[in-house]
Backbone as CSV, one residue per row, in Angstrom:
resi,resn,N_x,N_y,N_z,CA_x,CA_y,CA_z,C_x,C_y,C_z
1,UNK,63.551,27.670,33.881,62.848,26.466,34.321,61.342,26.680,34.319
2,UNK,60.886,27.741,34.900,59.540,28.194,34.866,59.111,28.244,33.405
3,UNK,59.616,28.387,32.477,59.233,28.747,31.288,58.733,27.456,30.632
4,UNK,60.430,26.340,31.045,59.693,25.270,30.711,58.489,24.291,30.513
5,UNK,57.940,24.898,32.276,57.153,24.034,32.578,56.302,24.701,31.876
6,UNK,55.730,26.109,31.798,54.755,26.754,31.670,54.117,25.827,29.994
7,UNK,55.718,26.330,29.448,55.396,25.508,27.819,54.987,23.949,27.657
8,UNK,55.524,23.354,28.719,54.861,21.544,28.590,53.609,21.834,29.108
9,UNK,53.203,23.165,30.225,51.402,22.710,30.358,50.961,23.156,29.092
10,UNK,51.195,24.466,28.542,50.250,24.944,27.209,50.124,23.724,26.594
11,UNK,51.319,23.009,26.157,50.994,21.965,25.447,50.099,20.931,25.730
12,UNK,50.114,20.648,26.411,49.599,19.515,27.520,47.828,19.840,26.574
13,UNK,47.578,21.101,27.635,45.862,22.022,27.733,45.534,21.576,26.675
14,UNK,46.814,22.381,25.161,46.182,22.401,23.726,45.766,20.753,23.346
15,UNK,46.440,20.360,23.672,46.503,18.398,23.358,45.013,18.228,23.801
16,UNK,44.943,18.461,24.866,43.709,17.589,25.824,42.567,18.866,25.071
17,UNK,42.588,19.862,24.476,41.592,20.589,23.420,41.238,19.856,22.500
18,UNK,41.922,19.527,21.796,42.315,18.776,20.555,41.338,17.907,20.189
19,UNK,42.173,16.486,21.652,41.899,15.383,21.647,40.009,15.356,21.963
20,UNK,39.385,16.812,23.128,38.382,16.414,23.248,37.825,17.244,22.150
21,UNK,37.819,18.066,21.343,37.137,18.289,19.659,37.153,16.969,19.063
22,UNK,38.120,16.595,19.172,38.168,15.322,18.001,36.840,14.037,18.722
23,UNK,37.002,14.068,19.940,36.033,12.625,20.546,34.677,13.668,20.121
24,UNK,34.442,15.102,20.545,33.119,15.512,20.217,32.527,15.270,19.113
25,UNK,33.310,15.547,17.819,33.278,15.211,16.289,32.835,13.963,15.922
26,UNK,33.543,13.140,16.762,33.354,11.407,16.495,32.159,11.141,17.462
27,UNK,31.690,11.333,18.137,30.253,11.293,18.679,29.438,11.717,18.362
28,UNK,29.545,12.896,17.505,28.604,13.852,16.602,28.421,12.570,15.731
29,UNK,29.425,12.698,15.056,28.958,11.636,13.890,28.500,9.848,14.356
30,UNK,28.400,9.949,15.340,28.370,8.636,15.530,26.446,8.736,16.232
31,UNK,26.156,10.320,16.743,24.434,10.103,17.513,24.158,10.522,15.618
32,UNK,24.746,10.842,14.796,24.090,11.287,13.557,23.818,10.267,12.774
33,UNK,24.417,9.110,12.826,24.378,7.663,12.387,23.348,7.133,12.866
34,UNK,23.285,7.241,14.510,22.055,6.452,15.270,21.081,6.909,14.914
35,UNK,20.591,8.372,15.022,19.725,8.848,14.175,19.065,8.349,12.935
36,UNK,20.006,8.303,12.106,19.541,8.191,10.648,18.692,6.684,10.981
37,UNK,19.902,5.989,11.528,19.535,4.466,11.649,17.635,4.234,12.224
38,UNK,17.857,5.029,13.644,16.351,5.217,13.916,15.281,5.325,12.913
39,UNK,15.643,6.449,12.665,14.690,7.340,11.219,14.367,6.257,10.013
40,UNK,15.224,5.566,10.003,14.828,5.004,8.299,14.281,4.066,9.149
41,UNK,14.226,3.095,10.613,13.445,2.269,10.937,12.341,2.736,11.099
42,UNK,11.860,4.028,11.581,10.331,4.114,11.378,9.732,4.705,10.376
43,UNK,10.555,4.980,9.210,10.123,5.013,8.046,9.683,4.240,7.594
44,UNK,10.693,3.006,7.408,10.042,1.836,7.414,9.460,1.289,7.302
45,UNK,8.845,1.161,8.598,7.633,1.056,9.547,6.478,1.289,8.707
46,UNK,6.379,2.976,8.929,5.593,3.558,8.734,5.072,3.541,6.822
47,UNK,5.862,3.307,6.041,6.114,3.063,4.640,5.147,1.579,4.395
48,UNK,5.244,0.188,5.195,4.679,-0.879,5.302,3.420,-0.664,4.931
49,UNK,3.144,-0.057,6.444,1.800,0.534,6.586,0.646,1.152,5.671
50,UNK,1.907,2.010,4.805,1.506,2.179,4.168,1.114,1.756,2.793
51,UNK,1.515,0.914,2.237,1.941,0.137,1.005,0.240,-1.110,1.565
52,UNK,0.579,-1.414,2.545,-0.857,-1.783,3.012,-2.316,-1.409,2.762
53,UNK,-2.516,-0.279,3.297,-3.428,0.700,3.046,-3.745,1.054,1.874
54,UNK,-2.787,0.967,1.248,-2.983,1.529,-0.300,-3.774,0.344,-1.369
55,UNK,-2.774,-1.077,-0.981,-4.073,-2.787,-1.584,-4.911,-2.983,-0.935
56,UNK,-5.269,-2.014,0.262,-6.748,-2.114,0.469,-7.410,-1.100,0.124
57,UNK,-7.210,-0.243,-0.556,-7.858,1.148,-1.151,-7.942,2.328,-0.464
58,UNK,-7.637,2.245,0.885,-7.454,3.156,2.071,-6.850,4.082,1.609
59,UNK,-6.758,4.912,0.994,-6.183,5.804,0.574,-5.406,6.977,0.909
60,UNK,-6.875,7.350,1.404,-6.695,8.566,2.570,-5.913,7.634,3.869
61,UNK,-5.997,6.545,4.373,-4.918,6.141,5.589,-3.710,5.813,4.634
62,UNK,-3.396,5.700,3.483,-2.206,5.249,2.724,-1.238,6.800,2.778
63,UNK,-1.997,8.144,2.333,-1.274,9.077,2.068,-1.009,9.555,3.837
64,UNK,-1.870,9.223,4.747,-1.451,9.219,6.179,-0.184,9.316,6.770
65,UNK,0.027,7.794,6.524,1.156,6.978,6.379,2.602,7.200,5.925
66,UNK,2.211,7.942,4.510,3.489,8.059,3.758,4.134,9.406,4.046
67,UNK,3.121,10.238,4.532,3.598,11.705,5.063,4.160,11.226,6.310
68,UNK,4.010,10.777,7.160,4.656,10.160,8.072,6.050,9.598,7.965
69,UNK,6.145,8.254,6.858,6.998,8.471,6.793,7.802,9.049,6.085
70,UNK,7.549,10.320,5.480,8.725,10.879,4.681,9.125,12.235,5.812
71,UNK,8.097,12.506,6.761,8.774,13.157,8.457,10.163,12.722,8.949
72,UNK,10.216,10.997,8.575,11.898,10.925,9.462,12.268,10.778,8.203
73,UNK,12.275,10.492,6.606,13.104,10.748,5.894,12.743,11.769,4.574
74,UNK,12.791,12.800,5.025,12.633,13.944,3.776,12.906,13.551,2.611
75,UNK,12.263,13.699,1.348,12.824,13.810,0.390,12.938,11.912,-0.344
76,UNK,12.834,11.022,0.366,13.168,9.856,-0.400,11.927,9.758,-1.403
77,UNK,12.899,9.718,-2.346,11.974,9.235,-3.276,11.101,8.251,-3.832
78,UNK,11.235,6.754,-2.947,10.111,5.996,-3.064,8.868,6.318,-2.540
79,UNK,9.231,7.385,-1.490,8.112,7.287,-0.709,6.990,8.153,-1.341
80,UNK,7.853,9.223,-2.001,7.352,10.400,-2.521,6.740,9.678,-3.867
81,UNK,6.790,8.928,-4.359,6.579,7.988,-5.621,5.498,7.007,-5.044
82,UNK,5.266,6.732,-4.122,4.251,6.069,-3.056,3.114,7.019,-3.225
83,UNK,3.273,8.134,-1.720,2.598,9.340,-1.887,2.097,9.479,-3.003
84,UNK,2.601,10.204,-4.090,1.968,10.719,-5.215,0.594,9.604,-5.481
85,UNK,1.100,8.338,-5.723,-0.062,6.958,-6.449,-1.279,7.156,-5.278
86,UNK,-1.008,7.147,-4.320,-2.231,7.698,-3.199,-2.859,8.486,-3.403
87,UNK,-2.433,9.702,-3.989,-2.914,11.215,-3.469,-3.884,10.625,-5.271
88,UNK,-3.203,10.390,-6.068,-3.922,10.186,-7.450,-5.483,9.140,-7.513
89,UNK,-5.125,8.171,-6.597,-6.236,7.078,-6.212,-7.518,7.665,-5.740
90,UNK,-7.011,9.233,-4.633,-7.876,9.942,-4.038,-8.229,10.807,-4.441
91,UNK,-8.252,10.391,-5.938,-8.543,11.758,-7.026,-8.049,13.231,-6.532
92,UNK,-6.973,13.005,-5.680,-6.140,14.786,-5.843,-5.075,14.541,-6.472
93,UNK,-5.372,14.628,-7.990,-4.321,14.752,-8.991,-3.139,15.742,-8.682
94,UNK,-3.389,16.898,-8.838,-2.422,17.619,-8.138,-1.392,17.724,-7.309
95,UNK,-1.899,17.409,-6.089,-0.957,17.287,-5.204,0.116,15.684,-5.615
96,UNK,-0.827,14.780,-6.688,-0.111,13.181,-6.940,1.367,14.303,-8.258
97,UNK,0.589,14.816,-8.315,1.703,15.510,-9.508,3.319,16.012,-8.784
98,UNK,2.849,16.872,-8.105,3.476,17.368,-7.128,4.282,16.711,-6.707
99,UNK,4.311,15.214,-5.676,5.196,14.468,-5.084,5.722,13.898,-5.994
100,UNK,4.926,13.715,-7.608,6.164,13.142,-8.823,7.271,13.686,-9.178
101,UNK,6.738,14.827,-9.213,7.870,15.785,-9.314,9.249,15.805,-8.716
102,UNK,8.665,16.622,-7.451,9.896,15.604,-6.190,10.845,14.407,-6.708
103,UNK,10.235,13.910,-6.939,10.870,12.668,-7.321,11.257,12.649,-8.553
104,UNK,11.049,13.266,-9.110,11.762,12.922,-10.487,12.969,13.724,-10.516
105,UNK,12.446,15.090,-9.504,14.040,16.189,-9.373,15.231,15.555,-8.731
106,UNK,14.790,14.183,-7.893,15.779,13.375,-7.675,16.217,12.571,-8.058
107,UNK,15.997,12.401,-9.347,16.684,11.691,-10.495,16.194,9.843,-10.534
108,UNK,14.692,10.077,-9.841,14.147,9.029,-9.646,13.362,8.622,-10.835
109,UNK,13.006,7.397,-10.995,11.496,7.101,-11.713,12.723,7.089,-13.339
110,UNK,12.589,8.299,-14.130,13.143,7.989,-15.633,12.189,8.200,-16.107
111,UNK,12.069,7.622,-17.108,11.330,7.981,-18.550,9.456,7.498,-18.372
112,UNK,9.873,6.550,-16.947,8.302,5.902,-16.928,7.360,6.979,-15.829
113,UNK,8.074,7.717,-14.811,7.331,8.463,-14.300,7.232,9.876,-15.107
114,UNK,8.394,10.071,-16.050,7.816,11.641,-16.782,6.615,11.022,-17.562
115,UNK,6.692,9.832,-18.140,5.697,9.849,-19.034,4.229,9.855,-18.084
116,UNK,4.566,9.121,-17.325,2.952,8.966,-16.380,2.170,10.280,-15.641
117,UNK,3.563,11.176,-15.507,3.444,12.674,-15.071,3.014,13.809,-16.355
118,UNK,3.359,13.328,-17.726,2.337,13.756,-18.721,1.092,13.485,-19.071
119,UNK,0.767,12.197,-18.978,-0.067,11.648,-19.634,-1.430,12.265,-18.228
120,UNK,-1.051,12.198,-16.947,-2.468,12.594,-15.833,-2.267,14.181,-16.095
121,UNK,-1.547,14.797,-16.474,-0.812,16.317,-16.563,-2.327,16.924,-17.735
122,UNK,-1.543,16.365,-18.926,-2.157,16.581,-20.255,-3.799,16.102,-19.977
123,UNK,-4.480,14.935,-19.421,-5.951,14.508,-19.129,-6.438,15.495,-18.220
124,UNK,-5.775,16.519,-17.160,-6.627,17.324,-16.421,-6.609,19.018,-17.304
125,UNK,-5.800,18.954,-18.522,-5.709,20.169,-18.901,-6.732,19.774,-20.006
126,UNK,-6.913,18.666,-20.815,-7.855,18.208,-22.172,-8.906,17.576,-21.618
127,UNK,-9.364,17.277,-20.632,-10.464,16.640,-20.482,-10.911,17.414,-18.868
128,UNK,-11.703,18.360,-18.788,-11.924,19.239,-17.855,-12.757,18.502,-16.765
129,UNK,-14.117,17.116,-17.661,-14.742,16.522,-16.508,-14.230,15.568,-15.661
130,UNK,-13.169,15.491,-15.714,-12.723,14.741,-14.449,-12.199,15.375,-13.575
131,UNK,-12.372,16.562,-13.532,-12.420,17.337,-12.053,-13.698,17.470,-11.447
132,UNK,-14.668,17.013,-12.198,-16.337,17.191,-11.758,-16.004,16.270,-10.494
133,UNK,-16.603,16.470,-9.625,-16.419,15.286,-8.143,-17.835,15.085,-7.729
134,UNK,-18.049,14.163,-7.606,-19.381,13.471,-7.608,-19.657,13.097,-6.107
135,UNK,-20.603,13.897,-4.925,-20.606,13.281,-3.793,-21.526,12.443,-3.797
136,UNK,-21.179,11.490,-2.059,-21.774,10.180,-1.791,-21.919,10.593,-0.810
137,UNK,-23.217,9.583,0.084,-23.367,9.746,1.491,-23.261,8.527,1.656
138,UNK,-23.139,8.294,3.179,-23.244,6.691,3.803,-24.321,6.273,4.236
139,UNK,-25.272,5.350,3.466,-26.206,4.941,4.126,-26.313,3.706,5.107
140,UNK,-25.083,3.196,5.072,-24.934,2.007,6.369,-23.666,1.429,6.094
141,UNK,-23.493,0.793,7.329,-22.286,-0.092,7.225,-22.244,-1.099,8.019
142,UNK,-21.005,-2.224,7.795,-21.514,-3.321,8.506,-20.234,-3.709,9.518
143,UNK,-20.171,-3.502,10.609,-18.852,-3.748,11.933,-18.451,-4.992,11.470
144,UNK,-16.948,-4.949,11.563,-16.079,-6.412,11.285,-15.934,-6.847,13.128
145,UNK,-17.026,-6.500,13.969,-16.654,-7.502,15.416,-18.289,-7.198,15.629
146,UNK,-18.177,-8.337,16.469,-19.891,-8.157,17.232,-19.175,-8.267,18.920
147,UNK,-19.630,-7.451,19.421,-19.176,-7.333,20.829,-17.403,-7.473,20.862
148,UNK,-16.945,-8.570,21.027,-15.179,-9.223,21.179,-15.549,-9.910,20.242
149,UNK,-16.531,-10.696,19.657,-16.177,-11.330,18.377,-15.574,-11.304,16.819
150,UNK,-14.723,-11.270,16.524,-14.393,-10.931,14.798,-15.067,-11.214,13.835
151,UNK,-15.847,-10.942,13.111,-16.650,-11.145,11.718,-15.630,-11.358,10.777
152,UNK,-15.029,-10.214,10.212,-13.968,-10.790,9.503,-13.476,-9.370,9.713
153,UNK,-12.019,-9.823,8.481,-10.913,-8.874,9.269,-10.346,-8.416,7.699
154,UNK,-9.931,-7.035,7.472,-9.796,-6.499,6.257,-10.269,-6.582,4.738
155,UNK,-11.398,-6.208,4.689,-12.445,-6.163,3.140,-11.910,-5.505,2.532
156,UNK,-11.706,-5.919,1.436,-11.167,-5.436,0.406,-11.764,-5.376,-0.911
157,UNK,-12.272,-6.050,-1.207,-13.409,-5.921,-2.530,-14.940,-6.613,-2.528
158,UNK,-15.602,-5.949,-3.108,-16.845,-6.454,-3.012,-17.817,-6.461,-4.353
159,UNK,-18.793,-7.297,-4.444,-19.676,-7.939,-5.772,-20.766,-7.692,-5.208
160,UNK,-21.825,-7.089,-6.389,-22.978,-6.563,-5.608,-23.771,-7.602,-6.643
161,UNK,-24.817,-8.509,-6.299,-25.782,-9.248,-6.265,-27.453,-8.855,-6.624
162,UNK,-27.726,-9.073,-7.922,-29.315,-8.484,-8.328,-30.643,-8.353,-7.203
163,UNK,-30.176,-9.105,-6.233,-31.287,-9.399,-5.174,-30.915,-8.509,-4.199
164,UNK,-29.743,-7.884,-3.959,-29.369,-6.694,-2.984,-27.734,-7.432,-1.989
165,UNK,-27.966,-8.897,-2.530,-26.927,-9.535,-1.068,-25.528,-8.823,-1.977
166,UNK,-24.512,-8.729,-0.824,-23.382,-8.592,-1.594,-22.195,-9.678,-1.544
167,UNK,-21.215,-9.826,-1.903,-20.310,-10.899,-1.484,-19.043,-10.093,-1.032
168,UNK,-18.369,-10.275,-0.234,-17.076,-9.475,0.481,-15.952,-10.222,0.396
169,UNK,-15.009,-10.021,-0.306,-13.291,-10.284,-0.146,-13.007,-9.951,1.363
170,UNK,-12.417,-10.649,2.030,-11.847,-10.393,3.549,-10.589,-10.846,3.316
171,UNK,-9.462,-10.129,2.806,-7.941,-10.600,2.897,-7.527,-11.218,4.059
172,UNK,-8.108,-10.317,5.427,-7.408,-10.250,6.238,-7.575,-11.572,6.838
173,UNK,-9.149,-12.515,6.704,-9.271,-13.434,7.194,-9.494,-14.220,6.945
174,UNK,-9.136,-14.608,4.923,-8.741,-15.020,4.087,-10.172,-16.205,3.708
175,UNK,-11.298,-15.703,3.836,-12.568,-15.752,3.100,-12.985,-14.448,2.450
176,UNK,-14.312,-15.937,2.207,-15.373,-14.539,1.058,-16.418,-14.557,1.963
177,UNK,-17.641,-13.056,2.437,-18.697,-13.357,3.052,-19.510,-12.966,2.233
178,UNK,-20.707,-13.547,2.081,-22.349,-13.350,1.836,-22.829,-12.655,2.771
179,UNK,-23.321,-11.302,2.346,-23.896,-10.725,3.385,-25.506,-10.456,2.543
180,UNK,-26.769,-10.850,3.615,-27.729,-10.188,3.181,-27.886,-8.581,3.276
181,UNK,-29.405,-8.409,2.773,-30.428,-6.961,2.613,-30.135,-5.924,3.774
182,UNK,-30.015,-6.645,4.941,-29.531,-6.390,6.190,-28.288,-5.891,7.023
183,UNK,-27.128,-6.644,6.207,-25.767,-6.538,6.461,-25.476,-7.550,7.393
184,UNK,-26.384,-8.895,7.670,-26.104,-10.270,8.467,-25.552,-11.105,7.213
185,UNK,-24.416,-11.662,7.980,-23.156,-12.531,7.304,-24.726,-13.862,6.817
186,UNK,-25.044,-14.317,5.630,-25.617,-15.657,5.746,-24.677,-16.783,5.118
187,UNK,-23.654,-16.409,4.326,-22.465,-17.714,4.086,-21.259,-17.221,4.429
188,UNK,-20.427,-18.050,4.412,-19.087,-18.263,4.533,-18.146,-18.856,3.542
189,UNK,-17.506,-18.595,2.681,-16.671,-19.539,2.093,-14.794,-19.445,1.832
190,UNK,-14.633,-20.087,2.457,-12.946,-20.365,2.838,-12.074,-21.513,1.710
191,UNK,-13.058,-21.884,0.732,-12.156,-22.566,-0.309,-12.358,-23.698,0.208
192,UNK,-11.530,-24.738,-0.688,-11.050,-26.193,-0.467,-10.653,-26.513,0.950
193,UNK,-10.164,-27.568,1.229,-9.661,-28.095,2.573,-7.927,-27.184,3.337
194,UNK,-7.694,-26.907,1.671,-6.188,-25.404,2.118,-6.405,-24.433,2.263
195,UNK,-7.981,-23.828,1.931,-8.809,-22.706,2.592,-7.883,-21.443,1.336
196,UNK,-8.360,-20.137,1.338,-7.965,-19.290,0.663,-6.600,-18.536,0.958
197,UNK,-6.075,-17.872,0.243,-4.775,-17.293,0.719,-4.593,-16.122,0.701
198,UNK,-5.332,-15.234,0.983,-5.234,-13.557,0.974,-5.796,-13.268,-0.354
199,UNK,-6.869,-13.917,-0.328,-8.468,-13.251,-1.234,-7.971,-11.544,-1.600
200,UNK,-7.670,-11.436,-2.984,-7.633,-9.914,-3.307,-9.107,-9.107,-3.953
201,UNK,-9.563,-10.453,-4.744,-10.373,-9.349,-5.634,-11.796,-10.428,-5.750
202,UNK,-13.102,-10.227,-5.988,-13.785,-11.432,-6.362,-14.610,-10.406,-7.594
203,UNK,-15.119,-11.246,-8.769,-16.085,-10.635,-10.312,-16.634,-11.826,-10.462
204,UNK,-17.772,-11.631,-11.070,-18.806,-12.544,-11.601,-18.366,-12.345,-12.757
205,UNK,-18.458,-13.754,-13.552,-18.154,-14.145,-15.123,-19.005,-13.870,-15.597
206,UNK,-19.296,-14.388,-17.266,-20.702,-14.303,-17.514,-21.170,-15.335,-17.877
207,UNK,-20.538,-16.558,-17.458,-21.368,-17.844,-17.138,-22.008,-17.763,-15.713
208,UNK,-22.471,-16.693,-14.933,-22.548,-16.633,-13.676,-21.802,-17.028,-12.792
209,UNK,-20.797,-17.638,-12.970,-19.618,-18.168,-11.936,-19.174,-17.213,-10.961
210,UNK,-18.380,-16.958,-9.879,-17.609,-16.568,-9.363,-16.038,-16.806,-9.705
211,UNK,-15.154,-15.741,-9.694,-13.568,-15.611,-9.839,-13.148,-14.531,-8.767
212,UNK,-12.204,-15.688,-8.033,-11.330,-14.851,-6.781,-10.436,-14.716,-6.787
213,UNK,-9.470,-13.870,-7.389,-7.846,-14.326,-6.975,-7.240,-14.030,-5.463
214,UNK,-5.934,-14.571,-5.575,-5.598,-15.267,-4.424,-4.086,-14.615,-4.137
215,UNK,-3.906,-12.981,-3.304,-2.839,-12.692,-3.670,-1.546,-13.427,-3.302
216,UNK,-1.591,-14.187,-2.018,-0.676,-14.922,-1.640,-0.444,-16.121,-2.054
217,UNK,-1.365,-16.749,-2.623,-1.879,-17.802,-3.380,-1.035,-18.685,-4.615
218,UNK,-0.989,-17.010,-5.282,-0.386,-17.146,-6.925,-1.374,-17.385,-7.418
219,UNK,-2.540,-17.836,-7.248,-3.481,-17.994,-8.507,-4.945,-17.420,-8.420
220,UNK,-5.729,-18.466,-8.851,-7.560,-17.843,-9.246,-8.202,-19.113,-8.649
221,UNK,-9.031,-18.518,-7.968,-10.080,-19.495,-7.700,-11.727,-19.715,-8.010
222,UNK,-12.127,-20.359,-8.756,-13.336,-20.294,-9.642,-14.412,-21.047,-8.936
223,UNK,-15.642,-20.470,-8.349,-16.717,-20.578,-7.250,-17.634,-20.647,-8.507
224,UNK,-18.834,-21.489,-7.799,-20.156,-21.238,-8.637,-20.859,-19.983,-8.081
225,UNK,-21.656,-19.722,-8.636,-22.764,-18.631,-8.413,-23.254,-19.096,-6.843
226,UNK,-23.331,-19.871,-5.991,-23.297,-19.814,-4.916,-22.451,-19.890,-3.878
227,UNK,-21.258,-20.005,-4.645,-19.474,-19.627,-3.399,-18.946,-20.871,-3.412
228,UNK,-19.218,-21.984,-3.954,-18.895,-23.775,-3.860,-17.757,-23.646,-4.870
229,UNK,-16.834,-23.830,-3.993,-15.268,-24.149,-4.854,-15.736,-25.246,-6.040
230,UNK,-15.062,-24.319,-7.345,-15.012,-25.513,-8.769,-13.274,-26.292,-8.465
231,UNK,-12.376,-24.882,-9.071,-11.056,-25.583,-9.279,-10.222,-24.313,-9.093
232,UNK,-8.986,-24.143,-8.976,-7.991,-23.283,-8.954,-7.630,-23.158,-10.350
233,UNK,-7.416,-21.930,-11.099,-6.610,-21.528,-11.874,-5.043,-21.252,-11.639
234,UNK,-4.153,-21.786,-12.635,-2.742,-20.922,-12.563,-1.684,-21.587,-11.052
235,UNK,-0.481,-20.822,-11.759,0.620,-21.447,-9.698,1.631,-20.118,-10.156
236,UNK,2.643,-20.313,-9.028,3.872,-19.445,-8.753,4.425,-19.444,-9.859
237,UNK,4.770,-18.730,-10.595,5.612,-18.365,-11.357,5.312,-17.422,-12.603
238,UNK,6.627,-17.208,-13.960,6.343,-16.178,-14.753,6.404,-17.034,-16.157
239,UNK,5.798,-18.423,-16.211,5.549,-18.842,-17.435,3.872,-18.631,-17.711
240,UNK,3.328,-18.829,-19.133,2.421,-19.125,-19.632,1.688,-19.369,-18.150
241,UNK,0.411,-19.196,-18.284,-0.811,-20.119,-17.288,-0.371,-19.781,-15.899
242,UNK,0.860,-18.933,-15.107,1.675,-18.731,-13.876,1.178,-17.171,-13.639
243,UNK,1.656,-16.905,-12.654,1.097,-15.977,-11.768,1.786,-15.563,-10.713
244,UNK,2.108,-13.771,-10.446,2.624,-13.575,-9.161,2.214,-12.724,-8.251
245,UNK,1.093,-13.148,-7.324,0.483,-11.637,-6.424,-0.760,-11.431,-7.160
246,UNK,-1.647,-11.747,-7.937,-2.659,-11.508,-8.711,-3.083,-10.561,-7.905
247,UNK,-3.702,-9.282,-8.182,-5.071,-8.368,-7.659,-6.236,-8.360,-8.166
248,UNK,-6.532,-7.574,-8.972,-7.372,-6.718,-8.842,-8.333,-7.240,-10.985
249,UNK,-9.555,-7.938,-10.379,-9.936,-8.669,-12.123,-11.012,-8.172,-12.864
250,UNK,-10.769,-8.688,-14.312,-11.658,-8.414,-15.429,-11.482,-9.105,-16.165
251,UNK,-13.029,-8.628,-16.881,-13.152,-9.822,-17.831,-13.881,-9.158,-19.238
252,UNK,-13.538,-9.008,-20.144,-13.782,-8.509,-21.316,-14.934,-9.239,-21.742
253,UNK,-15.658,-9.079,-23.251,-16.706,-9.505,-23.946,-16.256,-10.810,-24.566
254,UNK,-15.264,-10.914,-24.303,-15.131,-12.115,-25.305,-14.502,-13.236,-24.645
255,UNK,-15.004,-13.301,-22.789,-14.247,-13.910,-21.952,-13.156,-14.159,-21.437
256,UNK,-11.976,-13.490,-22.049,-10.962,-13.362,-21.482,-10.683,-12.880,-19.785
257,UNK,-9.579,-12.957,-19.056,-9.399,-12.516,-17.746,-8.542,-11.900,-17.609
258,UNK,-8.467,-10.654,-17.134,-7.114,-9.336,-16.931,-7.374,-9.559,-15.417
């Protein structure tokens, strides 16, 4: 009788072993899920941020960003494909090489990042002066707040003016400013009565005109030489004369617009 019982507890113990390995296992895998889940949200996050930084030229805050987020996810390869276009913008070819790599060992990118990973590869081994680095100093700058007030909010490109004024793309607050000799705002221009839509880029033609595109926009907006809306170029879409996200413009000798 004793034996019996002894053998229904072993069993019993081993069961209730078992059963709690098995719930540990399934909770393992279940904080390893939450985890991940976390992780790729502030990757995320942090990836946005970055993709941000980068259409505003921020560069150095773009590659910030992307090291950040590739902290909660090692190894993904967009990010590392991110990274690299940063680190290249910030003229450290190298290290842009480097995170291509990465990425290509993960069977990312194809035929368009080996080629792009030759072609900057082969230009720093055949053409030696573009490692020459050319320094700058800062001789001024101009605060986007006066006290609590906002001036404007994310510059992004700028047109420099024979007389010294410059003109400023402000995405963020979706004008253009005139700034004098000084760095005092003297115009403002916000477009038509629908005002601008995330101003990417502004170039002088060579009819003297002004051209702004409009990344949220879909199109171009064509100013005179003093910021006075003419007409909109282009709309949403991928026909002829259409447009999606416009950035960054030019204009060749023979008037054309890239």
């Amino acid at each position: 009788m004793k034996k019996i019982v002894i053998c229904l507890t072993a069993a019993v113990f081993a069961a209730g072993i078992a059963g709690a390995q098995t719930n540990l296992v399934d909770t393992m895998k279940k904080e390893n899920a939450t985890t991940r889940s976390a992780n790729s949200g502030f990757a995320e996050e942090e990836f946005r941020r970055g993709v941000q930084s980068y259409y505003r030229g921020s560069y150095n805050e773009a590659i910030q960003e992307f090291e950040k987020a590739l902290s909660y996810l090692p190894g993904e390869s967009t990010i590392l494909d991110w990274l690299g276009k940063s680190y290249y913008k910030a003229g450290i070819e190298g290290s842009a090489l480097q995170q291509w790599q990465f990425a290509a060992e993960n069977g990312y990118g194809g035929i368009l990042l080996q080629n792009r990973m030759e072609i900057v590869g082969e230009r720093r081994i055949t053409q030696p002066e573009y490692d020459y680095t050319q320094h700058y100093t800062e001789s001024g700058s101009f605060p986007n707040v006066n006290g609590k007030a906002l001036i404007y909010s994310q510059p992004i490109s700028s047109l420099a003016n024979r007389d010294g004024t410059i003109w400023v793309a402000a995405y963020g607050s979706n004008e253009i400013l005139h700034y004098d000799v000084n760095g005092v705002v003297i115009k403002r221009v916000r477009g038509p009565l629908n005002g601008f839509d995330r101003p990417m880029d502004i170039i002088r033609l060579q009819s003297g005109n002004l051209l702004v595109s409009e990344f949220a926009g879909d199109r171009l907006a064509l100013l005179d030489e003093d910021g006075d809306f003419i007409k909109y170029y282009g709309s949403k879409g991928r026909g002829e004369g259409q447009m999606i996200g416009p950035q960054y413009l030019a204009e060749d000798s023979y008037g054309n617009i890239y």
